[in-house]
C-alpha positions in Angstrom: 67.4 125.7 -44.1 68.1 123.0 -46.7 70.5 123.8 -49.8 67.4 124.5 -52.1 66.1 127.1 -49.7 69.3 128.8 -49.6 69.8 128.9 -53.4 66.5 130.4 -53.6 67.2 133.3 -51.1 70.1 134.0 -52.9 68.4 134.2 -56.6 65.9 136.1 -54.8 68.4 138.4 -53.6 70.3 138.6 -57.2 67.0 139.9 -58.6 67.2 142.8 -56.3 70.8 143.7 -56.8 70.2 143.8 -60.6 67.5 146.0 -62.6 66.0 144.2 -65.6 66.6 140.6 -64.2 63.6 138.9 -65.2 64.5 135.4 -64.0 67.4 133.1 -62.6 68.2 129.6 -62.3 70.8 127.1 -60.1 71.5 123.6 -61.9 73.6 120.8 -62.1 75.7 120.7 -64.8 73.5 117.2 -65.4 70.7 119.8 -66.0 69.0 119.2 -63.1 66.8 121.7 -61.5 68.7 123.0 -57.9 65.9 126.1 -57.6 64.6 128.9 -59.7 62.7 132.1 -60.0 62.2 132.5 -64.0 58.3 133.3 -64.3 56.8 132.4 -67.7 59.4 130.0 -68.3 59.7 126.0 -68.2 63.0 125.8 -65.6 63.1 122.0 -66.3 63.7 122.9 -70.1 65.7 125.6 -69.5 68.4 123.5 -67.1 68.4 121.0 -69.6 69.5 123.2 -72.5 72.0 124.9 -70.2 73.5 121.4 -69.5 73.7 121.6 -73.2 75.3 124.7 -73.8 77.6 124.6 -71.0 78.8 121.3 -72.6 79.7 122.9 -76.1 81.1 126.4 -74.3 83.1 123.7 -72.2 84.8 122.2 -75.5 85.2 125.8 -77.3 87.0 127.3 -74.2 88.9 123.9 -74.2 89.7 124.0 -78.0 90.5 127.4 -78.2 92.7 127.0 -75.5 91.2 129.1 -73.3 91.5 127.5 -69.7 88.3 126.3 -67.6 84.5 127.4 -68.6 83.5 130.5 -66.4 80.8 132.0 -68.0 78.2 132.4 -71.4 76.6 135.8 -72.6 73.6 134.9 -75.3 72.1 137.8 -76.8 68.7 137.5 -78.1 66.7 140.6 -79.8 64.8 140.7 -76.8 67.4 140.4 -74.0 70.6 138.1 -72.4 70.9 135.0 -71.2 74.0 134.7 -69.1 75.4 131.6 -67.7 78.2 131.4 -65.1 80.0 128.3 -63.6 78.8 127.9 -59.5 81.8 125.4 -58.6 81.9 121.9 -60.4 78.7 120.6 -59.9 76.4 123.5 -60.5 75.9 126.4 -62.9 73.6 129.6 -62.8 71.6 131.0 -65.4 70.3 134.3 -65.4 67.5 135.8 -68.3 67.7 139.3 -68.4 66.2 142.3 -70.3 67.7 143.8 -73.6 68.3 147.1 -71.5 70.2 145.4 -68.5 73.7 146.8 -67.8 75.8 143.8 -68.8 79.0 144.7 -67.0 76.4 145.0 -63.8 75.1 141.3 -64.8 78.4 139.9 -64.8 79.5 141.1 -61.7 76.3 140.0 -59.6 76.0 136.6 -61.4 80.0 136.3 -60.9 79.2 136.7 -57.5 76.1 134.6 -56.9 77.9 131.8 -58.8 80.4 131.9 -56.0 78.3 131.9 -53.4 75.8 129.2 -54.9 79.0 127.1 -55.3 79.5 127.3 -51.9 76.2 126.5 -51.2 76.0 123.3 -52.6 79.8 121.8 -51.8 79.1 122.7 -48.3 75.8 121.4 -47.5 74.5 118.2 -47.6 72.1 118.5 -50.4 69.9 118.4 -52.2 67.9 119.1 -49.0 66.4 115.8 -48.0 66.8 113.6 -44.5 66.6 114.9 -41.0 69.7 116.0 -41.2 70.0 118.2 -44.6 70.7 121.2 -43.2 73.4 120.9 -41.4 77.2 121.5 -42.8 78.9 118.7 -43.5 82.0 117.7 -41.4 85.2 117.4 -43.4 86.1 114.0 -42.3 82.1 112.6 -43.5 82.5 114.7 -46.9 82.3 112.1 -49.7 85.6 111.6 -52.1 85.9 114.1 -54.7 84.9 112.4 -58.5 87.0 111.1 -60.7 88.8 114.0 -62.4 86.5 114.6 -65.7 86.1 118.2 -66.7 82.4 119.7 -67.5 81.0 118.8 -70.1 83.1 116.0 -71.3 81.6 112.4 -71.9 83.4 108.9 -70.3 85.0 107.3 -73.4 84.3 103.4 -73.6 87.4 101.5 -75.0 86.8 98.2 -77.3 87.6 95.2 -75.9 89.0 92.3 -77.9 86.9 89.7 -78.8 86.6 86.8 -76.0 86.9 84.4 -79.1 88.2 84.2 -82.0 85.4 83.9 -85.2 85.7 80.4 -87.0 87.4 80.9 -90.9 84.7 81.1 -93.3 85.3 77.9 -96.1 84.6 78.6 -99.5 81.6 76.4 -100.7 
């Protein structure tokens, strides 16, 4: 099975471990869409404002001096949206009922963010070529990024000029 396939069992799976889960999500943190199960809602839309979200939780955690982003609990008057951190590259979002037993949430989208995280940094993905199912060996495994936390933008530095402006003569 390809990475998106095994995402998907495991959101499926999520839904059954928690009552009044009414829809889950797998992302980049780019806000690209890994695979879903949220019914009634736009997941394209959704990932994108998660990328968004998870950006400004990253900087508050960060300000606040709180160590690395792990998770976000929303609270809506008609239910949660919880987000949890799924390794580097990929977060979860979960859509839950205003009845749902938060500390239960937490738990299960703790765990599925661990496993999802696995998913993904251990598969070569996203589930595409003949071979996209297959674990990838150590030694073929692509260098890790350049060290840039979530949610933080490159910074461009100015360059000087490559010549200097003529000086401007009084007339």
């Amino acid at each position: 099975m390809a990475v998106e396939t095994d995402v998907l069992d495991e959101l499926r799976r999520l839904r059954t471990r928690v009552p009044r889960l009414t829809g889950s999500l797998a992302a980049t943190v780019d806000g690209l869409v890994l695979a879903h199960d949220v019914p009634e809602t736009e997941p394209e839309g959704l990932a994108a404002l998660t990328a968004a979200a998870l950006g400004v939780a990253y900087r508050m955690t960060d300000a606040a001096g709180r160590g690395d982003f792990r998770e976000l609990l929303v609270r809506g008057s008609g239910g949660y949206v919880a987000t949890y951190a799924a390794g580097a590259t990929a977060v979860l979002t979960l859509l839950a009922e205003d009845r749902v037993n938060v500390g239960r949430l937490h738990l299960e989208g703790r765990r599925s963010g661990a496993r999802i995280a696995e998913l993904v940094t251990t598969r070569v993905g996203p589930g595409t070529g003949r071979h996209a199912d297959r674990p990838v060996p150590a030694e073929h495994r692509a260098p890790a990024p350049p060290a840039r936390p979530i949610g933080t933008l490159p910074v461009r530095t100015p360059q000087r000029p490559t010549r200097r402006p003529r000086p401007q003569t009084g007339t």
